[in-house]
PQR file with spaces between the fields and no chain letter, atoms N, CA, C, O and H, PARSE charges and radii, in Angstrom:
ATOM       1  N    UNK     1     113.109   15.820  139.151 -0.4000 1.5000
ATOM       2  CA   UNK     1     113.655   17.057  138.679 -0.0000 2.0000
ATOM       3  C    UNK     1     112.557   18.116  138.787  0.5500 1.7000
ATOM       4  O    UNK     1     111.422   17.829  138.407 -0.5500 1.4000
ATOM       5  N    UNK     2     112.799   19.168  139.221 -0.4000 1.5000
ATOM       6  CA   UNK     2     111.721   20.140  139.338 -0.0000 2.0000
ATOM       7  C    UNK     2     111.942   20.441  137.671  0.5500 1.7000
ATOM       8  O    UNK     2     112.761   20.255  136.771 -0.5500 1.4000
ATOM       9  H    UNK     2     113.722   19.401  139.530  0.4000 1.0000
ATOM      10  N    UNK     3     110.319   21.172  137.986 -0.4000 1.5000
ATOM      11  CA   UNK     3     109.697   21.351  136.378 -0.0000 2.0000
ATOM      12  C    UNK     3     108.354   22.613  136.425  0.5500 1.7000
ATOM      13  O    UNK     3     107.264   22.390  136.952 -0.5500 1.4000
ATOM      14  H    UNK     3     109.654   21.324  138.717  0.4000 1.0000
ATOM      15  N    UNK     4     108.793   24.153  135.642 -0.4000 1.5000
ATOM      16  CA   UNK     4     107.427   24.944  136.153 -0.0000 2.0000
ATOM      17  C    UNK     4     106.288   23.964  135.902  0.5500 1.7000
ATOM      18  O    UNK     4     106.266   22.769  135.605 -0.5500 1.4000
ATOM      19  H    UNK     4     109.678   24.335  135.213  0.4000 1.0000
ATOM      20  N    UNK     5     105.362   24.869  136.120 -0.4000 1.5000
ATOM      21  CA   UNK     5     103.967   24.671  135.721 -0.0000 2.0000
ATOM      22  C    UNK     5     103.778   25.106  133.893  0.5500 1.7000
ATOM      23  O    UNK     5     103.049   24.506  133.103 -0.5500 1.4000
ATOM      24  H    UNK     5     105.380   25.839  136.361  0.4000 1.0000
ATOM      25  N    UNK     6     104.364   25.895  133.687 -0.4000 1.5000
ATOM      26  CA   UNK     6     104.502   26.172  131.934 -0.0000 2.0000
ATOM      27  C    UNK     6     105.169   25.043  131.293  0.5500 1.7000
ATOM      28  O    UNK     6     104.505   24.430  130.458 -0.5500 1.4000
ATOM      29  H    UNK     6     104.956   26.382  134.329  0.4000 1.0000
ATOM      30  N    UNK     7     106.434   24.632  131.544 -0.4000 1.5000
ATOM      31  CA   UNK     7     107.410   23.320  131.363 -0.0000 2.0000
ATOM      32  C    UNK     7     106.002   22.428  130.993  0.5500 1.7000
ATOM      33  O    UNK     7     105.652   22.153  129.846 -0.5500 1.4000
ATOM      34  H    UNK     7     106.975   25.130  132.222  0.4000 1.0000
ATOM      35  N    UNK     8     105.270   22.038  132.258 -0.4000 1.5000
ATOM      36  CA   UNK     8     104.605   20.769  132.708 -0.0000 2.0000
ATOM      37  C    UNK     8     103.861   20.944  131.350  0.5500 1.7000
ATOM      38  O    UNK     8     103.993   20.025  130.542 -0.5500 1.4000
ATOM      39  H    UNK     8     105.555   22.262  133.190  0.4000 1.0000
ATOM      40  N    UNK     9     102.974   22.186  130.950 -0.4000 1.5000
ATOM      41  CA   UNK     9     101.913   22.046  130.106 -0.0000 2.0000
ATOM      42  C    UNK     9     102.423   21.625  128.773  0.5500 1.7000
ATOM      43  O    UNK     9     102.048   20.637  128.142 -0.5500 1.4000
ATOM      44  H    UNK     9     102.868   22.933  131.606  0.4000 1.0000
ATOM      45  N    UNK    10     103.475   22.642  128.363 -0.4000 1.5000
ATOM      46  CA   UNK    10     103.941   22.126  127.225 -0.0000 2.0000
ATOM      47  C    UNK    10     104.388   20.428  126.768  0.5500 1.7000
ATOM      48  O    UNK    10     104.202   19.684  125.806 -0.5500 1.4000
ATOM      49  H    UNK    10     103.779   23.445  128.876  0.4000 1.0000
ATOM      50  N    UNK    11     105.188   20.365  128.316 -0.4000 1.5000
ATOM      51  CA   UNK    11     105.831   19.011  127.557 -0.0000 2.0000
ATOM      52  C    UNK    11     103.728   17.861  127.376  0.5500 1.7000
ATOM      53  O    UNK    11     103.208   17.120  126.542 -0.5500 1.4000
ATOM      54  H    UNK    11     105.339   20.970  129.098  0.4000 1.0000
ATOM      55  N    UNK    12     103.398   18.360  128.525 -0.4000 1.5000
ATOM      56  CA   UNK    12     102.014   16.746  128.473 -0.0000 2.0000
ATOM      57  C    UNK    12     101.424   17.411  127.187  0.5500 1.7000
ATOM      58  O    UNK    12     100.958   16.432  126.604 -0.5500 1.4000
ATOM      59  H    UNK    12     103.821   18.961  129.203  0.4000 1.0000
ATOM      60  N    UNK    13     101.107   18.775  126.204 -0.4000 1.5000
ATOM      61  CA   UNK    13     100.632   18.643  124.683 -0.0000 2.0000
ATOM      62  C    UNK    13     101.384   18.065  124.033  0.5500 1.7000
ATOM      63  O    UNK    13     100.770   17.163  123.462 -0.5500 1.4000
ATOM      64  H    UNK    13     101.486   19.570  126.678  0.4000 1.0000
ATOM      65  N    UNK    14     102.840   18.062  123.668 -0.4000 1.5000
ATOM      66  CA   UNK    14     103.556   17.076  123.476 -0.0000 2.0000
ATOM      67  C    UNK    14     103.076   15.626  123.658  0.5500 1.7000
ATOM      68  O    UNK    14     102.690   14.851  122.783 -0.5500 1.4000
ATOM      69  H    UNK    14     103.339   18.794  124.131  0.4000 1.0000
ATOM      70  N    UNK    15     103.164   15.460  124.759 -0.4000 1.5000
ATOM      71  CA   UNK    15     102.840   13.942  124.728 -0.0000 2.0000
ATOM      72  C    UNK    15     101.874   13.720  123.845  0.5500 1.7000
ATOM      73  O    UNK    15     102.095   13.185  122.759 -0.5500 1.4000
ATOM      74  H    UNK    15     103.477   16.089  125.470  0.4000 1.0000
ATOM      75  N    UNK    16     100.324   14.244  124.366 -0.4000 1.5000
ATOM      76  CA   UNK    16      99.569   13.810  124.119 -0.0000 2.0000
ATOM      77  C    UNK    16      99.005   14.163  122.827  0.5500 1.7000
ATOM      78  O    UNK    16      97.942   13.657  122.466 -0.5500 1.4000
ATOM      79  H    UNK    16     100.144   14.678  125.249  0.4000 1.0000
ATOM      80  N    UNK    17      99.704   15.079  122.029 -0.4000 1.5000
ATOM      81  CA   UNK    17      99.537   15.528  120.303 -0.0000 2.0000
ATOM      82  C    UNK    17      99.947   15.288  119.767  0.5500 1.7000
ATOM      83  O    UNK    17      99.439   14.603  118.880 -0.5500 1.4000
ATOM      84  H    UNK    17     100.567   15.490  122.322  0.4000 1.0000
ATOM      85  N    UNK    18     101.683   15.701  119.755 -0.4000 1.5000
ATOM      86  CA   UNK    18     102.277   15.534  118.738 -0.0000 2.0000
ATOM      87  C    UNK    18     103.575   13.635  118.730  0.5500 1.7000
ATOM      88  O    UNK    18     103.857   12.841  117.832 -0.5500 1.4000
ATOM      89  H    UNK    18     102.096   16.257  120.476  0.4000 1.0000
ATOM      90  N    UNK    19     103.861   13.697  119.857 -0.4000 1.5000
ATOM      91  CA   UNK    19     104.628   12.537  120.367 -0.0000 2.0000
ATOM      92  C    UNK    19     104.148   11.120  119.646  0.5500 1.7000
ATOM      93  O    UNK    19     104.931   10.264  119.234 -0.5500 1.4000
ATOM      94  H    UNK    19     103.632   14.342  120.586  0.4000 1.0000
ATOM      95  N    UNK    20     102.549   11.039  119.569 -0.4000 1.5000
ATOM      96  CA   UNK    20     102.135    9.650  119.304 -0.0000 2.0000
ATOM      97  C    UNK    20     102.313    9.569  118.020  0.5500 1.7000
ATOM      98  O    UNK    20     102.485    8.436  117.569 -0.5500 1.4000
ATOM      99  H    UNK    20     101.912   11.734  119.904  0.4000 1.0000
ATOM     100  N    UNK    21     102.321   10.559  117.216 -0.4000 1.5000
ATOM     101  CA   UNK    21     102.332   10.154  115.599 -0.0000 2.0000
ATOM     102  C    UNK    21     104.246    9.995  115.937  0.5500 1.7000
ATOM     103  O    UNK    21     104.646    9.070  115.231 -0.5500 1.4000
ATOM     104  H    UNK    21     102.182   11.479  117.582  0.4000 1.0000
ATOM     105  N    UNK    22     105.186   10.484  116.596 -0.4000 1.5000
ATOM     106  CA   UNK    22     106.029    9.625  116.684 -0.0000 2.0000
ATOM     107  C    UNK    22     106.973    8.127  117.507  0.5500 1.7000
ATOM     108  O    UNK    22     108.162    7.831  117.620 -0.5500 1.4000
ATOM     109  H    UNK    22     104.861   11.236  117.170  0.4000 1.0000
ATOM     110  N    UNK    23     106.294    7.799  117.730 -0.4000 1.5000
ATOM     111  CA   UNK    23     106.469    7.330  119.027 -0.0000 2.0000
ATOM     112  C    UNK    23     106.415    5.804  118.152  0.5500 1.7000
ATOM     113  O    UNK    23     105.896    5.884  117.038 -0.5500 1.4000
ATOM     114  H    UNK    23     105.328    8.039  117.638  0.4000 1.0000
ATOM     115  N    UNK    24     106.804    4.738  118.489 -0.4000 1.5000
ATOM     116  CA   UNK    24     107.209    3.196  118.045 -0.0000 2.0000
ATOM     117  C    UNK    24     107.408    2.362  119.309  0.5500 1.7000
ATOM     118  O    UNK    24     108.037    2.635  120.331 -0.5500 1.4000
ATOM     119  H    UNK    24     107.226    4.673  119.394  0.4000 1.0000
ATOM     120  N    UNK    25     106.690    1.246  118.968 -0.4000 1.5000
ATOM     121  CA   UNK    25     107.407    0.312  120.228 -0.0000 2.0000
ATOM     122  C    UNK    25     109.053    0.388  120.556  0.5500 1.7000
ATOM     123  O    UNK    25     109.501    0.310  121.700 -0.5500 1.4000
ATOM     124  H    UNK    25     106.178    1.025  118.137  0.4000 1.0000
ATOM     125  N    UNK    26     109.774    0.535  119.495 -0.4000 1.5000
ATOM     126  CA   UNK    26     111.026    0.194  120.003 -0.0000 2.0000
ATOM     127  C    UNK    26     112.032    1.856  121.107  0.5500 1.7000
ATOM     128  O    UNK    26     113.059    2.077  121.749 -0.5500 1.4000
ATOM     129  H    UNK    26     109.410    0.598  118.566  0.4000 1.0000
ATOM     130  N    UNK    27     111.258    2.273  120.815 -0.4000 1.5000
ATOM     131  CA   UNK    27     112.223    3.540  122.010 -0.0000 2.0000
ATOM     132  C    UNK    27     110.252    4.174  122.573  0.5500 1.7000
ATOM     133  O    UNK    27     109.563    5.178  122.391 -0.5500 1.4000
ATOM     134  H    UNK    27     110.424    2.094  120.293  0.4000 1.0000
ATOM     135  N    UNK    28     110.160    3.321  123.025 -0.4000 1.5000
ATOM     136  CA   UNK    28     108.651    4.023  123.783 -0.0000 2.0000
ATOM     137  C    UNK    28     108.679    4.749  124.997  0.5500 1.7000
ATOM     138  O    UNK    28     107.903    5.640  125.344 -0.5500 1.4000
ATOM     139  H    UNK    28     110.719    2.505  123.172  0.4000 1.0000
ATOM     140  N    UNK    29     110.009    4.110  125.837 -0.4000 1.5000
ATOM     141  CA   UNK    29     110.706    5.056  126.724 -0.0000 2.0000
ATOM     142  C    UNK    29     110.989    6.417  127.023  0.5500 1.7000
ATOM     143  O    UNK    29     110.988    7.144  128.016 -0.5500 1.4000
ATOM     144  H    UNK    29     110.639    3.386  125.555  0.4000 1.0000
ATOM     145  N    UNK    30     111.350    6.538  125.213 -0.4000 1.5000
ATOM     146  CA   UNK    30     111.894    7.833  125.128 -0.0000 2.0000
ATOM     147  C    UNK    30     111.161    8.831  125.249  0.5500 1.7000
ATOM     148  O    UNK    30     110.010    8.749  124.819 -0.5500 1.4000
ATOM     149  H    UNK    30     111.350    5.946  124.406  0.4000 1.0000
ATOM     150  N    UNK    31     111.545    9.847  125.766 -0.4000 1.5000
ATOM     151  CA   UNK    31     110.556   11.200  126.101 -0.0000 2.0000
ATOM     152  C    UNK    31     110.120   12.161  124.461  0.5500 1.7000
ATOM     153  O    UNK    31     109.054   12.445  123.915 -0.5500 1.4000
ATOM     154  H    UNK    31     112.479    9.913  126.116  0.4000 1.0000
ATOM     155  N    UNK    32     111.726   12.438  124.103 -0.4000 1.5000
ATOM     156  CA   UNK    32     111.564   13.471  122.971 -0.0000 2.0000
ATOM     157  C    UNK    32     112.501   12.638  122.070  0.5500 1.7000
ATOM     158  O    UNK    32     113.649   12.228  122.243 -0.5500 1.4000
ATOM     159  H    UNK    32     112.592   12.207  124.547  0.4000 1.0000
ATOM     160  N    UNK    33     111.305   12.483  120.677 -0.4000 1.5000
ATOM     161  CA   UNK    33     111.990   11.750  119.373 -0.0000 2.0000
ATOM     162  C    UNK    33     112.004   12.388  118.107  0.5500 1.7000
ATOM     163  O    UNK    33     111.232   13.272  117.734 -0.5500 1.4000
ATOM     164  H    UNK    33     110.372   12.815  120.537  0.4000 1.0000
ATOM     165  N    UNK    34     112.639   12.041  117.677 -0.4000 1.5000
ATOM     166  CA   UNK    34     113.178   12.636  116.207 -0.0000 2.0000
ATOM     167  C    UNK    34     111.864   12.542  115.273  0.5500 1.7000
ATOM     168  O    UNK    34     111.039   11.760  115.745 -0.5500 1.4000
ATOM     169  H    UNK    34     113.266   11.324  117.980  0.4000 1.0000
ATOM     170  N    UNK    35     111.591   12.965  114.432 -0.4000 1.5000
ATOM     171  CA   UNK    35     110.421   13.153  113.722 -0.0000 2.0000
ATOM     172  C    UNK    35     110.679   11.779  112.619  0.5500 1.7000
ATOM     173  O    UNK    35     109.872   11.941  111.703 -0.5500 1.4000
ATOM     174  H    UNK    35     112.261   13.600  114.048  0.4000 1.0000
ATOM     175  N    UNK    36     111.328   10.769  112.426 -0.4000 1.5000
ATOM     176  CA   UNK    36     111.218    9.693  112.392 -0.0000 2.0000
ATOM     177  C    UNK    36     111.540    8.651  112.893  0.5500 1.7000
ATOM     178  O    UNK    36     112.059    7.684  112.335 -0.5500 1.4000
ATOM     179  H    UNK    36     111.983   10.638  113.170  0.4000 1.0000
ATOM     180  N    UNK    37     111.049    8.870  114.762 -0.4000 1.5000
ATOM     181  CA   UNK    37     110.722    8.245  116.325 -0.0000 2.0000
ATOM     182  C    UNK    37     111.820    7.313  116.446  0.5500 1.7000
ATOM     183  O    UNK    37     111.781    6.114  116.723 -0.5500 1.4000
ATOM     184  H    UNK    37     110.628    9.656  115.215  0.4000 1.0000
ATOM     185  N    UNK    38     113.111    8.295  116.113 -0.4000 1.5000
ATOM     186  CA   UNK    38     114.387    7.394  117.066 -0.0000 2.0000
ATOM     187  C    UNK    38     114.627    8.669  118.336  0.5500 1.7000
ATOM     188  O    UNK    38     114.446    9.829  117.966 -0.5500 1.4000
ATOM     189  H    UNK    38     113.142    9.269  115.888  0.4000 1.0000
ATOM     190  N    UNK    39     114.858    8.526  119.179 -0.4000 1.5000
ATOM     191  CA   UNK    39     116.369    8.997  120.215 -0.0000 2.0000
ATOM     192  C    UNK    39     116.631   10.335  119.791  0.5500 1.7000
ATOM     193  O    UNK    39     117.075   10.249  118.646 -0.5500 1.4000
ATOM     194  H    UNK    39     115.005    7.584  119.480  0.4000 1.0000
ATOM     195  N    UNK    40     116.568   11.723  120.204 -0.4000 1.5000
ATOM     196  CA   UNK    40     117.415   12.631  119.766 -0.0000 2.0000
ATOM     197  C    UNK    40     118.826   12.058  120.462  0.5500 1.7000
ATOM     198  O    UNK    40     119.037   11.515  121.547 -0.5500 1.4000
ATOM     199  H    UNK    40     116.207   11.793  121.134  0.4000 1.0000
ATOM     200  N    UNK    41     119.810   12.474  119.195 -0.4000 1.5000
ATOM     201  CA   UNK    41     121.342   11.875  119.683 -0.0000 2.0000
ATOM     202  C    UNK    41     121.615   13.218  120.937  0.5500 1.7000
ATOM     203  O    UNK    41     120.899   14.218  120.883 -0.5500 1.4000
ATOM     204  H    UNK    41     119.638   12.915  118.314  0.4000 1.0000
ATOM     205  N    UNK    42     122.422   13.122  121.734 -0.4000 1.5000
ATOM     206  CA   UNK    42     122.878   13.735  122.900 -0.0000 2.0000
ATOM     207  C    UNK    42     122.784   15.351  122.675  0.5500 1.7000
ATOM     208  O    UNK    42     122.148   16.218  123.273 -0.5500 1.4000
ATOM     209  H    UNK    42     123.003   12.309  121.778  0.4000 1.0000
ATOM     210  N    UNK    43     123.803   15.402  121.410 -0.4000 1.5000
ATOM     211  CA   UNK    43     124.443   16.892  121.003 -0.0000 2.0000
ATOM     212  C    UNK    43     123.359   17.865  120.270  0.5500 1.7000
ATOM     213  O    UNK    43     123.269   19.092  120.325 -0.5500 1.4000
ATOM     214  H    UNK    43     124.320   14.698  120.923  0.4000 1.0000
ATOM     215  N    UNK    44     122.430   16.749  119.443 -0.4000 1.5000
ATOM     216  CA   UNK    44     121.680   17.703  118.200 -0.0000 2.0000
ATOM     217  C    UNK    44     121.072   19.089  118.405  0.5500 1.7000
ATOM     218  O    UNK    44     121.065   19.986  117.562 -0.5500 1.4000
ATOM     219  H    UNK    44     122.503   15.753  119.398  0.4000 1.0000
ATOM     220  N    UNK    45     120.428   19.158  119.960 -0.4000 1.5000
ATOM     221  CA   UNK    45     120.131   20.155  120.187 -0.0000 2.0000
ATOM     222  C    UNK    45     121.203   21.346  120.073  0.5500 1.7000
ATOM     223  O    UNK    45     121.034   22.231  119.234 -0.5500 1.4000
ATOM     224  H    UNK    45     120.433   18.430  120.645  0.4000 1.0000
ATOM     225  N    UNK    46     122.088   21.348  120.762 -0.4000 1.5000
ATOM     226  CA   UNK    46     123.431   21.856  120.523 -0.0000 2.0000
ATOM     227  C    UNK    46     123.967   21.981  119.145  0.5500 1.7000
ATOM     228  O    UNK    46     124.780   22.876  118.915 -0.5500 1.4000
ATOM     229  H    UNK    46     122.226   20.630  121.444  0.4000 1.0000
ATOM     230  N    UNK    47     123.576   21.142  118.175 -0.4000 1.5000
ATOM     231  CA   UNK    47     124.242   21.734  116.602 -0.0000 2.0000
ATOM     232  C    UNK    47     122.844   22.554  116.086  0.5500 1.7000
ATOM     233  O    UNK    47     122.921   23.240  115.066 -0.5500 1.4000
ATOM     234  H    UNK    47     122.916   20.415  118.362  0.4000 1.0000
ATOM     235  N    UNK    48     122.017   22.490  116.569 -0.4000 1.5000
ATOM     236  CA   UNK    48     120.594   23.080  115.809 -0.0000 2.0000
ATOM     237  C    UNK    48     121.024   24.445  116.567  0.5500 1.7000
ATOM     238  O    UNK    48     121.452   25.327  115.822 -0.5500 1.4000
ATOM     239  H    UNK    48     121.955   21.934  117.397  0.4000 1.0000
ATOM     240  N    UNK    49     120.968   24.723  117.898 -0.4000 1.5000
ATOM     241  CA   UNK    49     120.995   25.997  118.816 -0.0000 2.0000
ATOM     242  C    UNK    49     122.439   26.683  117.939  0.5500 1.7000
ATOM     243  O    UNK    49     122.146   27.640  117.223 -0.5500 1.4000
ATOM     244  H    UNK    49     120.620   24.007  118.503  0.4000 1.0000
ATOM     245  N    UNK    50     123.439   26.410  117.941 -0.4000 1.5000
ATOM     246  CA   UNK    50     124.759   26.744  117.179 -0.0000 2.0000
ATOM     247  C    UNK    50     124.536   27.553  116.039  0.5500 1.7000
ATOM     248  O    UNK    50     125.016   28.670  115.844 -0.5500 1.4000
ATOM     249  H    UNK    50     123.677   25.632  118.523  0.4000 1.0000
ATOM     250  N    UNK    51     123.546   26.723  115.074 -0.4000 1.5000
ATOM     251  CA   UNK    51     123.523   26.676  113.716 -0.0000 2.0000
ATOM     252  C    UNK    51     122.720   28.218  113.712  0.5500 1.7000
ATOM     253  O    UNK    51     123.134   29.261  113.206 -0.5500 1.4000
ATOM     254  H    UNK    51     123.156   25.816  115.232  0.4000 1.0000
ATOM     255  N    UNK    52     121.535   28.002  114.396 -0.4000 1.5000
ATOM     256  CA   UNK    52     120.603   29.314  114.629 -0.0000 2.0000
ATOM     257  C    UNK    52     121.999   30.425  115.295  0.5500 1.7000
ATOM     258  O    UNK    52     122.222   31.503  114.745 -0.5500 1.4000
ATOM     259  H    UNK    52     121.199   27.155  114.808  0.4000 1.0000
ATOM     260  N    UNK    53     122.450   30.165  115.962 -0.4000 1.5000
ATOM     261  CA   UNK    53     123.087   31.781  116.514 -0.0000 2.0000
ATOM     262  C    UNK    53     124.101   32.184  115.546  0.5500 1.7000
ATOM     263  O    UNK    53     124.517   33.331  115.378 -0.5500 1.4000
ATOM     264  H    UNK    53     122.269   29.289  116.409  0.4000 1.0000
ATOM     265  N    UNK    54     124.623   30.643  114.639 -0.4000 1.5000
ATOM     266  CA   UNK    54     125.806   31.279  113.567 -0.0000 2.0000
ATOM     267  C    UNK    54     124.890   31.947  112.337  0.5500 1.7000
ATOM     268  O    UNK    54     125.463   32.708  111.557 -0.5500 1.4000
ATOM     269  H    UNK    54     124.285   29.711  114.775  0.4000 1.0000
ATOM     270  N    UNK    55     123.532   31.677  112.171 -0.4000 1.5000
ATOM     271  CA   UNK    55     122.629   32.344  111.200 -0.0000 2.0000
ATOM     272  C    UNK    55     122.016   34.053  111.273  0.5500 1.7000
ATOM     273  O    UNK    55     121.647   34.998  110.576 -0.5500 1.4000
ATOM     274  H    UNK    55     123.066   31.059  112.804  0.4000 1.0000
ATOM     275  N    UNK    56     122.252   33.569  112.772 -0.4000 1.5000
ATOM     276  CA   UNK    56     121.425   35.493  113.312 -0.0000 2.0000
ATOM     277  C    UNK    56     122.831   36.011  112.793  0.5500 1.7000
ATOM     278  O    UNK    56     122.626   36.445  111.659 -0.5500 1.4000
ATOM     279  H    UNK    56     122.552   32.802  113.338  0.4000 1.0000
ATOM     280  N    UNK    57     123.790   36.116  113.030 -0.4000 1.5000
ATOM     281  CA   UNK    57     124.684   36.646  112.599 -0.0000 2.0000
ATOM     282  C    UNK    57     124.994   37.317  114.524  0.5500 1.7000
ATOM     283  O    UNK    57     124.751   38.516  114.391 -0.5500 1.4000
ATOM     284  H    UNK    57     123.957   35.764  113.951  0.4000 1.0000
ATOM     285  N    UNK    58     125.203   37.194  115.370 -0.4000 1.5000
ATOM     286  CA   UNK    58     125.528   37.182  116.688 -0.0000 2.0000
ATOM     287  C    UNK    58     126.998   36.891  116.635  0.5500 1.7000
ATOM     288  O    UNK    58     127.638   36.223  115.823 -0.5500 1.4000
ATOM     289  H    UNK    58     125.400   36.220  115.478  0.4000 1.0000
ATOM     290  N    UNK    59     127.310   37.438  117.510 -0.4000 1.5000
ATOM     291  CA   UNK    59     128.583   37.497  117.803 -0.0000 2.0000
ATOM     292  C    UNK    59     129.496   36.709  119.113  0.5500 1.7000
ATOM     293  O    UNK    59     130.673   36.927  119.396 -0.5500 1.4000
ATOM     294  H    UNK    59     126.790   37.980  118.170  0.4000 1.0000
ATOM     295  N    UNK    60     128.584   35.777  119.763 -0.4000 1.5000
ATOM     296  CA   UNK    60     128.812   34.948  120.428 -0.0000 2.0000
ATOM     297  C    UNK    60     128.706   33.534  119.855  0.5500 1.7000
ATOM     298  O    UNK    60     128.056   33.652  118.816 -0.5500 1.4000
ATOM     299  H    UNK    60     127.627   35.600  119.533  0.4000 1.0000
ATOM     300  N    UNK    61     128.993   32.428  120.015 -0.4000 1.5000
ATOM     301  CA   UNK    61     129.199   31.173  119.717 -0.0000 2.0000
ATOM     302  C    UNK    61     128.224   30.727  120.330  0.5500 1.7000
ATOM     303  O    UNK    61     127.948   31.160  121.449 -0.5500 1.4000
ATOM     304  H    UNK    61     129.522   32.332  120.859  0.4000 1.0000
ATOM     305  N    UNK    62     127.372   29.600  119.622 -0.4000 1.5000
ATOM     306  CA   UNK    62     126.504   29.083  120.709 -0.0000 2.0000
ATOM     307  C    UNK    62     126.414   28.243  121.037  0.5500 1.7000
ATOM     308  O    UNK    62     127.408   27.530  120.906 -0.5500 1.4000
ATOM     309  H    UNK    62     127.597   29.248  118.713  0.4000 1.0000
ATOM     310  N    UNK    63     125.084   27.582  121.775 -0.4000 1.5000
ATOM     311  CA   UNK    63     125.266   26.408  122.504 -0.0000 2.0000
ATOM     312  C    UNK    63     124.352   26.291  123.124  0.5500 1.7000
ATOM     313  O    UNK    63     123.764   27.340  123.387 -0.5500 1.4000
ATOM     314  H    UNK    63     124.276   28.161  121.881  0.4000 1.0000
ATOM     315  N    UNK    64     123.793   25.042  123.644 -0.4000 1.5000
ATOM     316  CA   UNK    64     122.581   24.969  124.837 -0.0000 2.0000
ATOM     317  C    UNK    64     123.048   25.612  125.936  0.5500 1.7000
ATOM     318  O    UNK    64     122.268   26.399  126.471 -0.5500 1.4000
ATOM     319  H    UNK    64     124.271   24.190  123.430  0.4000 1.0000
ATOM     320  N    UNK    65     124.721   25.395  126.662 -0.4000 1.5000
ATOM     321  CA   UNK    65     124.354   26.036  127.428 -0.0000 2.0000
ATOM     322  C    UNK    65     124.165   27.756  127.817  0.5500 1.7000
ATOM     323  O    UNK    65     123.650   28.246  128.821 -0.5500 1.4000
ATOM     324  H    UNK    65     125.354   24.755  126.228  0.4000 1.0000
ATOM     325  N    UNK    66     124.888   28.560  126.426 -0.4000 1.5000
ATOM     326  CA   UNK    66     123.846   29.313  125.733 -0.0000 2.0000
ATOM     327  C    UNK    66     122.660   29.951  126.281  0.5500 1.7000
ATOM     328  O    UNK    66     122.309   30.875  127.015 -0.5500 1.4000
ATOM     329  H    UNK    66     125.307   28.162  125.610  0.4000 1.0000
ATOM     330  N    UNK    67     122.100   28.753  125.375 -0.4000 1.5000
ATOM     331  CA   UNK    67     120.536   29.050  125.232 -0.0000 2.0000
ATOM     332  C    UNK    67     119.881   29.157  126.693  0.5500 1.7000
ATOM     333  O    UNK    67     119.077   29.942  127.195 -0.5500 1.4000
ATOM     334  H    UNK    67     122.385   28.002  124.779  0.4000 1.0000
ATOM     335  N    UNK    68     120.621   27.945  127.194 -0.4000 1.5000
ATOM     336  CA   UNK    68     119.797   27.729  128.976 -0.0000 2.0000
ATOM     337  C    UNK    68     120.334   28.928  129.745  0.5500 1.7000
ATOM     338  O    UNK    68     119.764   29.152  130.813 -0.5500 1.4000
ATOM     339  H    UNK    68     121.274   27.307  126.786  0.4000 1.0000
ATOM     340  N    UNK    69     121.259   29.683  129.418 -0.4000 1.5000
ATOM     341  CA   UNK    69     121.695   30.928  130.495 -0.0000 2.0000
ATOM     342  C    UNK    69     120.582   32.475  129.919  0.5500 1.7000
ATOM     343  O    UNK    69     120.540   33.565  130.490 -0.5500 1.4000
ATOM     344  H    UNK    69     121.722   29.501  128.551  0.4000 1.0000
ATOM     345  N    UNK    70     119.895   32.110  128.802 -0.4000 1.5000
ATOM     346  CA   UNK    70     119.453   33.115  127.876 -0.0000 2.0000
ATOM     347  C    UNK    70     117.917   32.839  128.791  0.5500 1.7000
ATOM     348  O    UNK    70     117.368   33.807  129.318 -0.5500 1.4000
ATOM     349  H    UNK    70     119.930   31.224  128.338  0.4000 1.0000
ATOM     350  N    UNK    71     117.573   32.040  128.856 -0.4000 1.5000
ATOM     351  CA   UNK    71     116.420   31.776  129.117 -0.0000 2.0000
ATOM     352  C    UNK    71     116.033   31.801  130.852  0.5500 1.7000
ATOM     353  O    UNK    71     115.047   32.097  131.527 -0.5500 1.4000
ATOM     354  H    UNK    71     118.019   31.253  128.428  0.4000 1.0000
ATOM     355  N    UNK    72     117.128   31.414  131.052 -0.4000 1.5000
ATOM     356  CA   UNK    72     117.207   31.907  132.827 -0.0000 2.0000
ATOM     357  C    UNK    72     117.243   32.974  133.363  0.5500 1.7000
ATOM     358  O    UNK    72     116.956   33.223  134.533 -0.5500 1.4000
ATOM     359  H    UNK    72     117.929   31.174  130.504  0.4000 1.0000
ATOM     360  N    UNK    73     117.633   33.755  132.470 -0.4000 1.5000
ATOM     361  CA   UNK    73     117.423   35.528  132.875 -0.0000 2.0000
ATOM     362  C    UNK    73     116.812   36.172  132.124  0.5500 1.7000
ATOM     363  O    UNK    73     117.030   37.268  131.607 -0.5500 1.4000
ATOM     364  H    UNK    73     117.866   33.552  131.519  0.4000 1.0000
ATOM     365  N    UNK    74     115.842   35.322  132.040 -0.4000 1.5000
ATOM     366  CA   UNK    74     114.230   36.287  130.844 -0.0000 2.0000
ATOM     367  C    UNK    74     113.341   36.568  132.334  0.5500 1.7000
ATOM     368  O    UNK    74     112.247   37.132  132.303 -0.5500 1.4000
ATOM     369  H    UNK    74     115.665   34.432  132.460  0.4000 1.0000
């Protein structure tokens, strides 16, 4: 999958900072974990992104894909 060079940096501090204090043998696979190192479930991003645009008080509905069209034309 292509990935910038900004993408790249962020996600490897991730890895290499914050990830290991979550990270467990049993999902070691996993890229991005829940802050008590299971699996983000599929959607969560999507109820967190939602939750934030029903809080700004915005007038659109939200959503990752949303967020990913917001961020593509920055």
């Amino acid at each position: 999958m292509p990935i910038g060079e900004r993408a790249l940096f962020w996600t490897r501090l991730y890895v290499e900072l914050v990830r290991p204090g979550f990270v467990g043998e049993r999902f070691a696979e996993q890229l991005f974990l829940s802050s008590v190192g299971t699996p983000l479930c599929p959607d969560w991003v999507s109820r967190k992104v939602r939750a934030y645009v029903a809080a700004a008080g915005l007038a659109k509905k939200g959503s990752c894909h949303l967020l990913r069209h917001s961020v593509a034309t920055v």
